[in-house]
Every structure is written in C-alpha cells, then in structure tokens.
C-alpha positions in Angstrom: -99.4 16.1 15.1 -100.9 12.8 15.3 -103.3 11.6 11.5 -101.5 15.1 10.1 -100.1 14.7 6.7 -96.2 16.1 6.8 -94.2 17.6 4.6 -91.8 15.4 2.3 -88.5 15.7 2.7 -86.7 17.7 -0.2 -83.4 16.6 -1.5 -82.2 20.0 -2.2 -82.5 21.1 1.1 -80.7 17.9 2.1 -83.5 17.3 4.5 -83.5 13.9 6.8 -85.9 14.0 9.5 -84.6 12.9 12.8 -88.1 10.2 14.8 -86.2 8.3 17.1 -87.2 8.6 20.7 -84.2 7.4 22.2 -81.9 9.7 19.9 -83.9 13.0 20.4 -83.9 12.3 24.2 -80.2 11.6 24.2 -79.6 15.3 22.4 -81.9 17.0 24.6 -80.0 15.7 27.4 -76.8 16.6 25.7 -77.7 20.2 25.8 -79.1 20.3 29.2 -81.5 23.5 27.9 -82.5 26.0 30.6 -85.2 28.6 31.0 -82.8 31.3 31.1 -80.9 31.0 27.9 -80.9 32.4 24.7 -81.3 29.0 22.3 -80.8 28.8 18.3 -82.5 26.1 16.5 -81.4 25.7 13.2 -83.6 24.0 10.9 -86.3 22.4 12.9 -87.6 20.4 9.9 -90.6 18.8 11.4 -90.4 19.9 14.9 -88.5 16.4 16.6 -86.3 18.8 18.6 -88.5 21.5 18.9 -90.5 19.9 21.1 -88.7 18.7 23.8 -86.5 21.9 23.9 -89.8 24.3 23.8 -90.8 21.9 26.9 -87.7 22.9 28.8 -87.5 26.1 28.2 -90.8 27.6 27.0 -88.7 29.5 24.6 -87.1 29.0 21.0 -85.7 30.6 17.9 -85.7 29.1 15.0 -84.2 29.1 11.5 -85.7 27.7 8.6 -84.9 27.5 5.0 -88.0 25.6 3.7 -91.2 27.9 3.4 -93.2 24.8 3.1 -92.5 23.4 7.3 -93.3 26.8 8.5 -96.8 26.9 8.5 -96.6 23.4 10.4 -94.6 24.3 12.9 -96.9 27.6 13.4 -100.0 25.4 13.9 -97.8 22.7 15.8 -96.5 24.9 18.4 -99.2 28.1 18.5 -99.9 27.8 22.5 -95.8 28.6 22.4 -95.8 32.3 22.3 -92.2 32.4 22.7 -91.3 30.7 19.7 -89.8 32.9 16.9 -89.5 31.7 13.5 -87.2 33.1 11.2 -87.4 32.7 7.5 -84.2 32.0 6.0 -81.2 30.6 4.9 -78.7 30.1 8.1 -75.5 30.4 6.4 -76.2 33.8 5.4 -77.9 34.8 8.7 -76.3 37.5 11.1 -76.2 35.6 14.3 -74.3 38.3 16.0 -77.7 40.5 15.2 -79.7 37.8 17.3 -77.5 38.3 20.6 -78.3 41.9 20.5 -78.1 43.0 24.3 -79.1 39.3 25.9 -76.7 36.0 26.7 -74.7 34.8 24.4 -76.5 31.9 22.3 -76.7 28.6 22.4 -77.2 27.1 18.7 -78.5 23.8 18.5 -79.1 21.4 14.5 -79.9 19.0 12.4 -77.5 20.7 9.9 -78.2 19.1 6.5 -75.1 17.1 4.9 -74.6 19.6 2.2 -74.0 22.6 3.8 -72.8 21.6 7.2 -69.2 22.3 6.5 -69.6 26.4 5.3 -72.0 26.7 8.2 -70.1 25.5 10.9 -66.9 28.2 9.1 -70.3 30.9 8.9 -70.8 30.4 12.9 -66.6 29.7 13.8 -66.9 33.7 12.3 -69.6 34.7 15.1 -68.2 32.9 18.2 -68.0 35.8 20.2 -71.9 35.9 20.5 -71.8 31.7 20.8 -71.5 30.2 24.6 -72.1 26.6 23.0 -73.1 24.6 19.9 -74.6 21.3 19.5 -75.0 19.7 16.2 -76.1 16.0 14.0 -73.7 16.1 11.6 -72.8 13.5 9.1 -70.0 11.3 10.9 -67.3 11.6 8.6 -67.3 15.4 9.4 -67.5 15.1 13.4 -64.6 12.7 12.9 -63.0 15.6 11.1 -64.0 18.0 13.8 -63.2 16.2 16.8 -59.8 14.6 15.6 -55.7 14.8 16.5 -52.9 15.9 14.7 -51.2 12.8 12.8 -54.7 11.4 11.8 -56.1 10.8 8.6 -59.0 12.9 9.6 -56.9 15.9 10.2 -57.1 18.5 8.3 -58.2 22.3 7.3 -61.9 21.9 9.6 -60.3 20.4 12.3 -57.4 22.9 12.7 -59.9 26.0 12.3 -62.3 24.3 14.8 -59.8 23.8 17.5 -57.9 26.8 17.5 -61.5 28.8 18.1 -63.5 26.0 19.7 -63.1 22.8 22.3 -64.8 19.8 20.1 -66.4 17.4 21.6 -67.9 13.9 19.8 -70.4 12.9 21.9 -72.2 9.8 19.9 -73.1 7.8 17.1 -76.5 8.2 15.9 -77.7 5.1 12.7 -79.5 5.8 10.0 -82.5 4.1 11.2 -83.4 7.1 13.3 -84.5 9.4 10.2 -86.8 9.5 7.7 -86.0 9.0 4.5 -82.6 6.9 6.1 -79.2 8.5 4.7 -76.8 6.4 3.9 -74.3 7.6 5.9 -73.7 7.4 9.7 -74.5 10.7 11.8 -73.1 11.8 15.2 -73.3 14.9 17.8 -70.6 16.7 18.3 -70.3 19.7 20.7 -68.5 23.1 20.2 -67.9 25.4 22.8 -66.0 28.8 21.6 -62.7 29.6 23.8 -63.3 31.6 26.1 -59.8 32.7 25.8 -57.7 31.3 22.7 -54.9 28.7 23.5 -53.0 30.0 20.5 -53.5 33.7 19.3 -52.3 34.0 16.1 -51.5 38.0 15.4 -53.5 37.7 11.9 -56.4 34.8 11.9 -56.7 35.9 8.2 -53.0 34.9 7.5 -53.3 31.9 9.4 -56.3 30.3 7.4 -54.9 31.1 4.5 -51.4 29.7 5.3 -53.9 26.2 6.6 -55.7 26.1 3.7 -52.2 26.2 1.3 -50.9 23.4 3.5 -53.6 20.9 3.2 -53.9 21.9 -0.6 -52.0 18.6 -1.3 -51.8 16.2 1.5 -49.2 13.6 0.3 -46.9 17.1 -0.3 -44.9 18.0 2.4 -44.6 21.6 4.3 -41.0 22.2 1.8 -43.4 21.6 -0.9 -46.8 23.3 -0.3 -45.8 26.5 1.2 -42.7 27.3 -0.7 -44.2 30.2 -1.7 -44.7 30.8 1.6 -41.6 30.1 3.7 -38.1 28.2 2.8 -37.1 25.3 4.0 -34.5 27.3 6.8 -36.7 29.5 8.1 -39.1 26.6 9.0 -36.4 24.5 10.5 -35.2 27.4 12.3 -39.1 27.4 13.9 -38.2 23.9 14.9 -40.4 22.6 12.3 -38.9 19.8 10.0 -39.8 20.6 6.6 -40.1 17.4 5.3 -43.2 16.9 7.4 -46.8 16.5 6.2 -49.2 19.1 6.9 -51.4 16.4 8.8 -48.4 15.7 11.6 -49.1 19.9 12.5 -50.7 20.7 15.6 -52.7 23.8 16.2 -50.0 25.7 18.0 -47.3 25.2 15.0 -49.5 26.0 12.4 -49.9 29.2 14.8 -45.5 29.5 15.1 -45.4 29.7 11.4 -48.5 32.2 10.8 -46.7 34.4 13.6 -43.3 34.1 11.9 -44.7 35.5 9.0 -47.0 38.1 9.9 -44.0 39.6 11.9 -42.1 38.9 8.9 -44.8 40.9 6.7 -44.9 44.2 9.0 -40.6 44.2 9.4 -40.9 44.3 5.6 
C-alpha cells in the first residue's frame, strides 16, 4: 500500500521481507500457481508474494505467526474474499487438517532462517497431503537439501529429504532483495513428495534414528558411530565397508542397514 507505514521487521520472528521485483516474479513463475489448486502460504510477512499469487489464483491460505502483519494484510487484500488467514505458529500447525476432502496442497514460504530446518522435518511428516513445496531458504540449507552423497553438505536433512522428497535448487536469490538485508545468501529450492518412495524402509522411525546416530560425529566412521548399532561383519556382509564415513552413504544404503536391522529386531 503505497504512503502506508509497514510493520518493522522483528528479530525474533526472524523476519526479512523479500521487495525485489525481479525475485518475486522469478518465484511466482517457479510455482506456476493455478486457479484450481489448493495453495499454502506460509508467512506472508508483508504480502510480496501474496500478491502476485492471489492474482493468479484468486485464492490463498495463509499462515502467520506475527499478530501485528495481520490486520495489514486484511486491509491489503479485503476485495480477496478467498483469502484465509490463519493465526499461528506453522510448525505446530496440522496441515493434514487443511487438505480435508480437496487436492493435495501446494505450500509455498519465506521460511525464516531460524526455524526453517524443524519446519521443513514438521511438513516431510505431512507429505501425503503435499503435491509440491516451494521455499527461500537460507542457502547453506538448500545446499544441504539439494546435495549428493560424498559432499560436505551431506548429511541428516538431506538424507531425510531425499528419501521422501525429489529436491530441486532452483536459484540464488542476494541479500539485496530484502529488507532489513541478511547477511547470508538465500535460494529456492523445490520439494515435491514421492509419489511412490524409491527406497521403503520397513520402519521410517528406525531409519531416522539409525541417520541421526551416523552423522552424530562426522569425522567417525560407520565402525565407530553405530557400534551400538551393528558390528563391523554384519555391515560388511551388507556390502557396506565399515570404515566409511557416514557422508559417502547414499539414501538406498542407509535404507540396507535400517532393513537389516528391523528384520533383525522382529527375528529377535
């Protein structure tokens, strides 16, 4: 709204505020929003994306933490009557409740820095309601998302996002195109939820449990960090060389192992 005094950004809500043009056109056309789907916006902040996706569609849900932007974007978008705000904190939110009887969503955010990683695990736990989602997340964590076994970046996130999700890095977005600037890059990444897993592990649980003990000490090696686990023989036997790090594992073997010992656990 043109002359209309807006709302700070707050610091505890980790709150950058995307204005560039270019950028907001380049998401929007990322997404490829259509009149006929279900789409999640998760905190709209001051409306950047809101907008141009309430343009294409004529219809938007949002999800906002910060009492304080909600009477703005009531004002800002009032000849929207499709436009439903809710009040609240997203990584608590039942997503699977929104679905209810419709098409699965499509979640779309500027997810602040400080919460992006337990939101992404909060939605990964809802996919089955989830046809696609497209978020600005700080780069270091797309690079984390999107990256390959053997990598630096490798690790816990990226496992649990590829075995439920493909990940896509789409691009770089600078600092210069928010308000206050972070001082970190930011990039769009794109998740879309398997349709049917690559790797079904008998017990998920298991299996994030057994990824999390892996990467609990990165310089360690597999003999090392899941000796409580599995010995040294039975992971050989699985064609797995124990002396590896946990960042050399792809998807699939982290899968082997889980297996191994979830069959392991009900023979006993």
């Amino acid at each position: 709204m043109p002359g209309s005094a807006l709302p700070r950004a707050r610091k505890r809500f980790g709150q950058n505020f995307l204005r560039d043009p270019g950028v907001i056109a380049a998401i929007v056309r990322a997404i490829r929003p259509r009149a006929d789907e279900r789409l999640v916006e998760i905190g709209p902040g001051q409306g950047a994306l809101t907008e141009p996706l309430l343009e294409e569609t004529g219809k938007l849900e949002v999800i906002e933490l910060d009492r304080d932007l909600i009477p703005g974007l009531r004002v800002q978008f009032f000849n929207y009557p499709d436009l439903v705000i809710h009040e609240g904190d997203a990584l608590s939110f039942d997503f699977a409740a929104l679905k209810g009887e419709g098409r699965p969503l499509r979640v779309v955010g500027n997810l602040p820095y400080n919460i992006s990683t337990p939101l992404i695990v909060h939605l990964l736990q809802t996919r089955h309601v989830i046809s696609d989602m497209h978020f600005m997340l700080q780069k270091e964590v797309v690079d984390r998302l999107a990256a390959t076994p053997g990598g630096a970046d490798w690790g816990r996130l990226s496992v649990m996002a590829q075995y439920h999700c493909e990940v896509e890095s789409l691009f770089r977005v600078p600092p210069e195109a928010f308000v206050p600037r972070p001082k970190v890059d930011s990039a769009i990444v794109r998740l879309t939820p398997h349709a049917t897993l690559s790797h079904p592990a008998k017990d998920e649980t298991l299996l994030f449990e057994l990824v999390r003990e892996a990467f609990g000490q990165r310089r360690k090696t597999l003999r090392n960090n899941l000796k409580k686990r599995i010995d040294a023989e039975a992971l050989t036997a699985l064609g797995i060389d124990p002396g590896r790090r946990p960042q050399t594992l792809s998807v699939a073997e982290f899968v082997r192992i889980a297996d191994h010992l979830a069959g392991a656990t009900h023979d006993g």
